[in-house]
N, C-alpha and C positions, 0 to 999 in steps of 0.2 A: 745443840739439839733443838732448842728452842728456834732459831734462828732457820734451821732447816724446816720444821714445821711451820712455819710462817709462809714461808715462800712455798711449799708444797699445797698451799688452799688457793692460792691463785690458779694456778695448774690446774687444780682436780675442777676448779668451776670452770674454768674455760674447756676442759675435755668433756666438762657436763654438757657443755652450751654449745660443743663441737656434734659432742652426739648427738641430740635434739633436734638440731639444723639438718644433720644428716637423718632422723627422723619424720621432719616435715617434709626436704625435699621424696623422700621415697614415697611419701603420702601421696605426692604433690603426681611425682611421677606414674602409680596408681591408677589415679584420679585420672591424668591424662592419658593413659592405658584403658580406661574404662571408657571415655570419649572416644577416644577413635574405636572402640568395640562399638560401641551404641552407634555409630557413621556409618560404618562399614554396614553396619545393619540395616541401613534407614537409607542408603545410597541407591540399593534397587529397587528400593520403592518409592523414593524422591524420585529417579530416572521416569517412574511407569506413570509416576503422577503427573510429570512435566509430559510426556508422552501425550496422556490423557488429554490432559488441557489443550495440546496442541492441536491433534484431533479435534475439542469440542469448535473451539477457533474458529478453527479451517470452516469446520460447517455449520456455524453461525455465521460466517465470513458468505458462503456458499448461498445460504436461505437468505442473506441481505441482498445479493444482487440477484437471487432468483424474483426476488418481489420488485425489481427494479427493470426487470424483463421488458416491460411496457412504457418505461417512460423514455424521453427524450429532455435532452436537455440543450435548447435555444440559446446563443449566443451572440450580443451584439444588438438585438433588436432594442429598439429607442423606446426607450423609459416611459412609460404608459400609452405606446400605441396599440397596445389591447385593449384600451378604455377599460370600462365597468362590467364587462363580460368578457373575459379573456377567454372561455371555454369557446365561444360563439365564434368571436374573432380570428379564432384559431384553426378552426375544425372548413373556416374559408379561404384564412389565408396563407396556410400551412401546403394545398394542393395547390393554388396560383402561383405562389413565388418557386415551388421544387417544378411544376407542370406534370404534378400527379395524373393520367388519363384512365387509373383503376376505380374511378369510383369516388365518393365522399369518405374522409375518416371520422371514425366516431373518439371525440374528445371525452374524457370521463372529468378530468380535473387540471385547472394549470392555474402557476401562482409565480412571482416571482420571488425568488431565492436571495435570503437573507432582508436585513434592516434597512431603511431606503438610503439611499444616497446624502443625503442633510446632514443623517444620524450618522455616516460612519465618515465620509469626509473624500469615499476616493471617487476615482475620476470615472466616467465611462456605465451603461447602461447594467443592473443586474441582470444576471441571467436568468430564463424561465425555465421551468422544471413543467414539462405535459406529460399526463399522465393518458396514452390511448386505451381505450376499452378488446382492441384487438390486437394481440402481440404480431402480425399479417401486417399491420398498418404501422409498427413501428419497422417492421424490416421494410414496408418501403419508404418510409419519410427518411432510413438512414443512407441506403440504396440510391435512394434520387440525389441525395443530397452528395452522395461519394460518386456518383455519374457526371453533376452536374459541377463539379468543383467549387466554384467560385460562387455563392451567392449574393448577388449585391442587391439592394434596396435603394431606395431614396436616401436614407439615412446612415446606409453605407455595409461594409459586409457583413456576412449573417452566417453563422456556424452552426450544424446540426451535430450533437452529441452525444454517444449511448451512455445512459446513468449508467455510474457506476458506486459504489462503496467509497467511502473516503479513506482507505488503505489500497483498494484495486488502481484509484486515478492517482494514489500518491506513485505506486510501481511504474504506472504506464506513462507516468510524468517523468521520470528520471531515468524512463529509457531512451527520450524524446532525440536526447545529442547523439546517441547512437543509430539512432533510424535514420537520422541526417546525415552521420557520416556515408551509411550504407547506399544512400540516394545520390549522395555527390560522388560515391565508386562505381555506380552505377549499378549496383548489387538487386536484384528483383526481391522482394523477402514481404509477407502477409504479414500481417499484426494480432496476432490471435490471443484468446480469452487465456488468463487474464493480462497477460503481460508479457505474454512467449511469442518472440521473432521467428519466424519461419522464414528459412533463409533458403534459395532456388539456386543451387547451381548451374553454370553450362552447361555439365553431361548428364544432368536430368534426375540427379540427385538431390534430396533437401536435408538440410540439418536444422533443427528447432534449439533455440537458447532461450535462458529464461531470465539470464541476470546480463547488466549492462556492460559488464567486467566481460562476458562471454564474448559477448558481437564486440568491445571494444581489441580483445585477441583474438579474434578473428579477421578484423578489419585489418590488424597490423600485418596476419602473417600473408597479404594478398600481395602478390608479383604488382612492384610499382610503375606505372606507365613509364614506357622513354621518352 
């Protein structure tokens, strides 16, 4: 009798310790019942809030390049041939070199963009950022400059380009391979705000894409020359 009660205390603690465990996991399970309750709750409003922010983005996104409306951003021009008035230099030589015949543009502000050349170490002149007083005068310095294709100087060619947001030029930069395929298919297609291809069909039809993935399935599914 003794001997049996001996061995029946082990038992009865391990059945203590069995139920216990099966006490905490139920807690445990509970607890994680109570989580995905509180998720599920907080998921439509997570959703409405990412939503939100999206939206505020978009038109924070929107207001950056509307105040960017008026500048131009100069490419290639040799590293302090504005001298010490680059507003002056500009507002003359900005109609000479395009062969502007509308008139003088009025320059408000120009500087060039980013730390000089010494300080960062790379090759090639900074760009200049001009800020015109008449948004008139930046559609024609971008106009002449898309007429006139090529613009060479003395010091060699010279690129005219519409400011944009440093997330709108990052889009329209990674569309770049794809507008080249479309030009060596020979494909007619616009470049429109901010990053959307407008592509001209033969029968007079156009389709607009927005991502590079689009025009790069579209380029594929085109009848290949013989």
């Amino acid at each position: 009798m003794g001997k049996r009660g001996v061995k029946a205390k082990p038992i009865n603690e391990l059945t203590e310790k069995f139920d216990n465990l099966i006490e905490r996991m139920e807690t445990v399970e509970q607890r994680v019942s109570d989580l995905e309750d509180v998720m599920a709750t907080n998921e439509p409003r997570i959703a409405a809030l990412e939503t939100q922010l999206k939206k505020a983005m978009e038109r924070l996104e929107s207001f950056e390049n509307q105040s960017r409306r008026q500048n131009v951003r100069i490419v290639g021009l040799k590293e302090g041939a504005e001298g010490r008035a680059p507003v002056d230099f500009l507002k003359k030589w900005i109609p000479e070199v395009l062969g502007l015949q509308q008139g003088a543009i009025t320059v408000d502000r120009a500087h060039r963009t980013g730390p000089p050349m010494r300080l960062t170490g790379t090759e090639g002149p900074r760009a200049v950022l001009v800020r015109l007083h008449y948004y008139t005068d930046t559609q024609r310095i971008l106009q002449a400059a898309r007429a006139k294709g090529t613009v060479n100087t003395e010091a060699g060619k010279v690129s005219f380009y519409q400011d944009f947001s440093a997330e709108v030029a990052r889009k329209r930069k990674e569309s770049a391979n794809a507008r080249k395929a479309l030009r060596e298919a020979g494909i007619k297609y616009s470049f429109l705000y901010p990053a959307i291809i407008k592509i001209f069909n033969p029968d007079g039809t156009s389709i607009s894409l927005a991502t590079t993935q689009d025009v790069k399935d579209y380029v594929s599914k085109l009848p290949r020359p013989k």
